[in-house]
N, C-alpha and C positions, 0 to 999 in steps of 0.2 A: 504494500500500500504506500503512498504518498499523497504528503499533507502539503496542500499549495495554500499560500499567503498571496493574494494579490489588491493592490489598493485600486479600486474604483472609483471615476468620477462620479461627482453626487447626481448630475444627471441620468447616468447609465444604471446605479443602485440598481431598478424595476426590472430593466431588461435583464440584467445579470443574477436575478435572482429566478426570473424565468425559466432561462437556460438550464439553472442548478436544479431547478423545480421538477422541468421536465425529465433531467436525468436520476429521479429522487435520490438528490446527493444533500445529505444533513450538510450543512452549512451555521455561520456564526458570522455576525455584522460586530463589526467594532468603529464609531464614529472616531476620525482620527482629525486630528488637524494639529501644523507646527510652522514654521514660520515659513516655510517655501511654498507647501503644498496642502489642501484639506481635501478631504475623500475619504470611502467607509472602504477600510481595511476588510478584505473578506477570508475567511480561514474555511477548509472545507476539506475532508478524507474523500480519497479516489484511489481504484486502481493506477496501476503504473500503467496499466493497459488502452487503460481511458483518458491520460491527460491532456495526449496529444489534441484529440477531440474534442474535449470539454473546451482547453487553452484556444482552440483558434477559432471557437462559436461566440469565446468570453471578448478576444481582441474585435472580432467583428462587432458586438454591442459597446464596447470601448471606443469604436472607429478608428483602430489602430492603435488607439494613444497606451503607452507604455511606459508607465512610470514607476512601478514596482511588482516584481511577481518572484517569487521563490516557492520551489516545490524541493521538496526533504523528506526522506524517509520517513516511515511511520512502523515501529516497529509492533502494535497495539493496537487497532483500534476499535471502540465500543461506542455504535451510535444505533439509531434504529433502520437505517438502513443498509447498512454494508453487508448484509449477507446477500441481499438481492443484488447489491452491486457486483460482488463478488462472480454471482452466479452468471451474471449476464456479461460482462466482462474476461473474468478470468476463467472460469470452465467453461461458459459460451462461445459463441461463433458471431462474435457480433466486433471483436476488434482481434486485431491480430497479437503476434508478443513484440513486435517494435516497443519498446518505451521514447517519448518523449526526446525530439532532438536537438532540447538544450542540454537535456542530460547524456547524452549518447556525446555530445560538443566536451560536455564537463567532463567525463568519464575520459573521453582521449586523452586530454589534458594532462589529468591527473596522472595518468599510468607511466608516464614521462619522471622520472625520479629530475634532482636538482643536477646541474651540469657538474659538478666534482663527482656526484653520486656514480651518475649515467657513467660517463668515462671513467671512472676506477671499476667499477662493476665488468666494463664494457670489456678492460686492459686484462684482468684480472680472468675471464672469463677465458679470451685470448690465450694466456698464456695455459691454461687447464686443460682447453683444447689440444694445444701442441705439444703437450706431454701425452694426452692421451694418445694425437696420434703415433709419435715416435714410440710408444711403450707399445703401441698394439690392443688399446684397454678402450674395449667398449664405453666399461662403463664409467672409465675419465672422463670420455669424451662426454656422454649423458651428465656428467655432474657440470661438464661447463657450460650445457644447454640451460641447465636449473637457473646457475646465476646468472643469465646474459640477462639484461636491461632491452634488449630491443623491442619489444611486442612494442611499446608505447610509440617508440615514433614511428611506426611502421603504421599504427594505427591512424595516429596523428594525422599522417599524410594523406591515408584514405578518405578520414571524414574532410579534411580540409578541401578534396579532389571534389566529393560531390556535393559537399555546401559550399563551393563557391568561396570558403572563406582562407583567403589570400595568405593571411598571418600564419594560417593552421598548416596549411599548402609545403609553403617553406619553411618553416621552423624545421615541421617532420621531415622534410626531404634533406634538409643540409644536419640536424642529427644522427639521423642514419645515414648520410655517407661517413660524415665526420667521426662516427663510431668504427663504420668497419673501415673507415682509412688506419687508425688506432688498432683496431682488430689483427688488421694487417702488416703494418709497424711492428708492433709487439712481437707477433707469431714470428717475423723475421726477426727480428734484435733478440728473441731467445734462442733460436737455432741457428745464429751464426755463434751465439755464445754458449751453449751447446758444443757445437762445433770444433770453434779455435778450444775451446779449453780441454778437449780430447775426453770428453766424457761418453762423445758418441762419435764411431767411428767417420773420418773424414772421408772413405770410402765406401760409406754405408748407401745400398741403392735401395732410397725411400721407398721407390716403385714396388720393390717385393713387398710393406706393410702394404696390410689389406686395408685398414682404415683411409688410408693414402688413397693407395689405389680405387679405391671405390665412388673416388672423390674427384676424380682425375678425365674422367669420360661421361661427359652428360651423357644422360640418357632419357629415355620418357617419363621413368619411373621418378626420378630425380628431379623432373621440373613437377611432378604430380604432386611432389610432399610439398613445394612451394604454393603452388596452386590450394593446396587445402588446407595450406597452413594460412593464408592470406583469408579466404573464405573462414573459415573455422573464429579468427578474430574478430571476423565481421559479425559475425550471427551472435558471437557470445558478448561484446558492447552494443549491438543493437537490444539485446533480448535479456540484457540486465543479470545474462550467467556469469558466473566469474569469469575473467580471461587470465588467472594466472598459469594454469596447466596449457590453455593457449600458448602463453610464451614460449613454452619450453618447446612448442611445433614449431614455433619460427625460429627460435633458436638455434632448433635442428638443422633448419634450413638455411643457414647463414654463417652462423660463426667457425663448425668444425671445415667449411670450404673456404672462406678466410685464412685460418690457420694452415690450411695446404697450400692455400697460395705465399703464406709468409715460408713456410716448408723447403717449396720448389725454387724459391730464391735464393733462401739462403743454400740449396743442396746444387745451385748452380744447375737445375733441371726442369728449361723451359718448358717440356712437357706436363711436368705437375704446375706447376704455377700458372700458365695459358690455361689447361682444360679447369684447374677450379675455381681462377678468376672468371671462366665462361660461366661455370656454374653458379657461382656467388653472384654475378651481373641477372644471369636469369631468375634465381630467385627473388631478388630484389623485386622485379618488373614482378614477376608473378604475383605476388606477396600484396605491392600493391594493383596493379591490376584488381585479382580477384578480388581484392576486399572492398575496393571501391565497387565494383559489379554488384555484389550481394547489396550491400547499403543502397543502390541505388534500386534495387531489385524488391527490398523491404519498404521502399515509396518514398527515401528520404531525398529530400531538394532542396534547391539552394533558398525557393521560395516560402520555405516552411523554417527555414531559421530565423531567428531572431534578431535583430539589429545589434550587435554587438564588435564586433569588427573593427577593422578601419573604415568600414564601408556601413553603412544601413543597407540593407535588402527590402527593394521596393518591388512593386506587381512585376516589376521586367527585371530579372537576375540577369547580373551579366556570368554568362559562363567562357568569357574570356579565355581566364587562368585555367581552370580546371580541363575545357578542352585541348589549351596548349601544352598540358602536361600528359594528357594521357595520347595526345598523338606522338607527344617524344618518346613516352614510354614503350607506346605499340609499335612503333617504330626499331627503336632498340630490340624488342622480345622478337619483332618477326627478323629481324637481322640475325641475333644470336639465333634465334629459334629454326632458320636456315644453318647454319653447322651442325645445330644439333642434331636437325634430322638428318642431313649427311651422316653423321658419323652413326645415327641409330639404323637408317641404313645398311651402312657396310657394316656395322654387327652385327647385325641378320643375317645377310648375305654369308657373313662368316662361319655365324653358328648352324648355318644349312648347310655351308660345306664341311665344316667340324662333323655335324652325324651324319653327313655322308659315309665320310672317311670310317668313323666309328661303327656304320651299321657294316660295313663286311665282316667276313665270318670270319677273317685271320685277326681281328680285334674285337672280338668276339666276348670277351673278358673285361674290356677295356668300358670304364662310365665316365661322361663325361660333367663333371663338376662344376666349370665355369670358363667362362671365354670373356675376354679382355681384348681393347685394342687401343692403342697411344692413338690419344685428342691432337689432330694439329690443323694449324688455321688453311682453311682454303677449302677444308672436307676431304674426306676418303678418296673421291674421284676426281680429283687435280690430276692433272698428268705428271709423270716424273716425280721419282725419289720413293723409296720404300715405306711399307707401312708395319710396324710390328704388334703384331698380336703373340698373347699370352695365353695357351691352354692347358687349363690343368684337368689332369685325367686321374682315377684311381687303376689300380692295377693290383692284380696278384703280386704277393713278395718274392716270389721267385722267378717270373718273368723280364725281362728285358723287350723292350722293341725300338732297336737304334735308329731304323728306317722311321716314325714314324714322324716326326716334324717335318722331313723333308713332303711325307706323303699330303700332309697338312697343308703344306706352303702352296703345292701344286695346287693342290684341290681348293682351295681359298682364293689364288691368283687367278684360278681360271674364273671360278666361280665372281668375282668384282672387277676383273680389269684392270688390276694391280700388282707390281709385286712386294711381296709380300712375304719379311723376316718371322718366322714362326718361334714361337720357344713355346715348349714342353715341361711342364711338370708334375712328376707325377707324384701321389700319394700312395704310397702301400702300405697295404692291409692284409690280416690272416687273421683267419677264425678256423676255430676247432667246431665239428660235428659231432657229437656223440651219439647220435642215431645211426651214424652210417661205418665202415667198415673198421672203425678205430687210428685209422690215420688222419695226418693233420691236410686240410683242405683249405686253401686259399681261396678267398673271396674281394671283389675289388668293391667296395661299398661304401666308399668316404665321403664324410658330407661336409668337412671343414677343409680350408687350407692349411697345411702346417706352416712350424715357423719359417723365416725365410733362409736360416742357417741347415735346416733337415731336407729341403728339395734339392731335387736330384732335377739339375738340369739338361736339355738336348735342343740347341738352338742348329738352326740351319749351316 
């Protein structure tokens, strides 16, 4: 529930008690007057679901005029109508779950911690990242999603996009660059220091951690958690759910491909640094993008905000700004969004010649676990210069197959129009059957990569 305070001129009293009449909303008159202004103060319990509604039937009998209005949570209340309100409102189908978008304005706001806060969190977050990913530790990297600080300008930006409101626009937009430039910074000024101080190998090739490498190849699935992380914030400050476990999806979606990209600079390895700056650039768009879509999807407008701004919002909104950001934006996503699908491309392509290779019968034994291929600008189908892909395969422990990269490279170059450096790794496995003749029986069944010190490589 929420309780709005708003002061009325004495001529509109009648009509605004109409309004509240007609929605049998218990209401209270308080005669106010002080040396600027006089008017009856009206206090009245509503759903969250209803404000919107009530507020813009109240500004129409006002004739606009807007001189005091605050609506505040209600954690209580007991009048003689709120269960019918309740029921028509909040179990009903008579308003949707939008809340209110001065509060949905206030709520972005807020989720924005202070600028010492936001950038220590941000730096901090950064640095938790980049150990997670060098250690190989899931759930590092999950604890640096926890503290990131971003959901809030991420947010910020969206409602600023489709209220039109200019202040809201950029604030959030040059926050979040200015965080994951920091993001960024950081991740490199700790793995160069990492580095020189020999604590982790200067010959260390990042590209074998998985966390890394997973981070390093857009793909579709990868711009998805952007996409629903952006949406997912939208729905939970439109609809007045918490957004903190939101954060922790956008978080996901941004800081540990930051940290690769801080990774691949300092490991001198344009390939991780290019493909997860792609990905850190696409999530961003995405992120906002969707979130603005859903917001605007739930009926919020630049016309239905409040004068508050640098600007009042009159009958003609100007959607200037908000248009010029989301054509840079689409702009940006279908640019990037063109490599991406390149490269999701030719890992298809790849992984159809991969079980190709793997469904004959002299590999017969062999499962295929996962396929990889190095991100580089221009797409898969640039003419000229090699492409390398990574497959890893399980195998029985006692078999060898030295031929089989090579049969990979074929079978992949033919199949894309490329050539194409293969590398092999395999995982072995053995399991014992005690049902069957008492000997030990090897099975190739592996569902992890191991570390990248135990793989047994065979490049072309």
């Amino acid at each position: 529930m929420r309780l709005v305070r708003t002061l009325v001129p004495p001529d509109a009293v009648e009509d605004v008690e109409a309004i509240l009449d007609g929605y049998d909303i218990d209401h209270v008159l308080v005669r106010e007057a002080s040396d600027r202004e006089d008017g009856v103060l009206m206090e009245f319990p509503v759903p969250a679901q209803a404000v919107e509604a009530v507020l813009d039937e109240i500004r129409e009998a006002k004739r606009g005029e807007e001189r005091y209005t605050v609506v505040a949570s209600a954690e209580s209340v007991f009048a003689p109508h709120v269960d019918e309100l309740e029921a028509r409102f909040v179990t009903g189908t008579e308003e949707d779950d939008a809340i209110p978008t001065e509060e949905v304005r206030a709520t972005a706001l807020d989720l924005t911690p202070s600028p010492l806060t936001y950038y220590s969190m941000t730096a901090l977050s950064a640095l938790v990242a980049t150990a997670g990913l060098l250690l190989d530790s899931p759930a590092v990297v999950v604890g640096s999603m926890v503290i990131a600080p971003l959901v809030g300008s991420a947010l910020t930006a969206s409602v600023g996009t489709v209220l039109d409101e200019r202040d809201m626009l950029w604030e959030g937009l040059k926050t979040q660059l200015l965080g994951l430039g920091l993001a960024v910074a950081t991740a490199t000024a700790f793995s160069l220091a990492l580095k020189s101080a020999a604590f982790l190998p200067p010959a260390l090739d990042v590209t074998t951690t998985q966390q890394i490498s997973s981070r390093i190849s857009p793909g579709l699935l990868s711009v998805i958690v952007g996409v629903c992380a952006g949406a997912a914030g939208a729905f939970g400050l439109a609809t007045g759910v918490s957004v903190a476990l939101v954060g922790v999806m956008v978080a996901a979606a941004l800081v540990p491909a930051a940290a690769a990209v801080g990774v691949g600079v300092a490991w001198g390895v344009p390939a991780v640094a290019l493909g997860a700056f792609l990905l850190l650039v696409l999530n961003v768009v995405a992120i906002h993008l969707s979130g603005a879509s859903v917001l605007w999807y739930l009926g919020y407008r630049p016309e239905r905000a409040t004068a508050g701004g640098d600007e009042a919002v009159g009958p003609t909104p100007r959607y200037a700004s908000a248009v010029a950001v989301a054509l840079v934006l689409l702009a940006v996503f279908v640019a990037t969004g063109g490599l991406v699908a390149s490269q999701i491309g030719f890992e298809r392509q790849a992984n159809d010649a991969a079980g190709d290779v793997l469904g004959q019968d002299r590999y017969a034994e062999l499962d295929l676990v996962s396929l990889s291929a190095e991100f580089r600008v221009g797409g898969p189908v640039e003419a000229g210069g090699d492409r390398t892909v990574t497959v890893v395969v399980s195998r029985p422990a006692d078999r060898g197959y030295p031929q089989l990269s090579r049969a990979l490279s074929r079978r992949i170059g033919a199949a894309t129009g490329r050539s194409v450096a293969v590398t092999v790794e395999f995982v072995e496995q053995q399991t014992f059957d005690p049902s069957g003749d008492g000997t030990a029986a090897t099975a190739a069944t592996a569902a992890t990569r191991p570390p990248a010190h135990s793989k047994a490589s065979r490049p072309v």
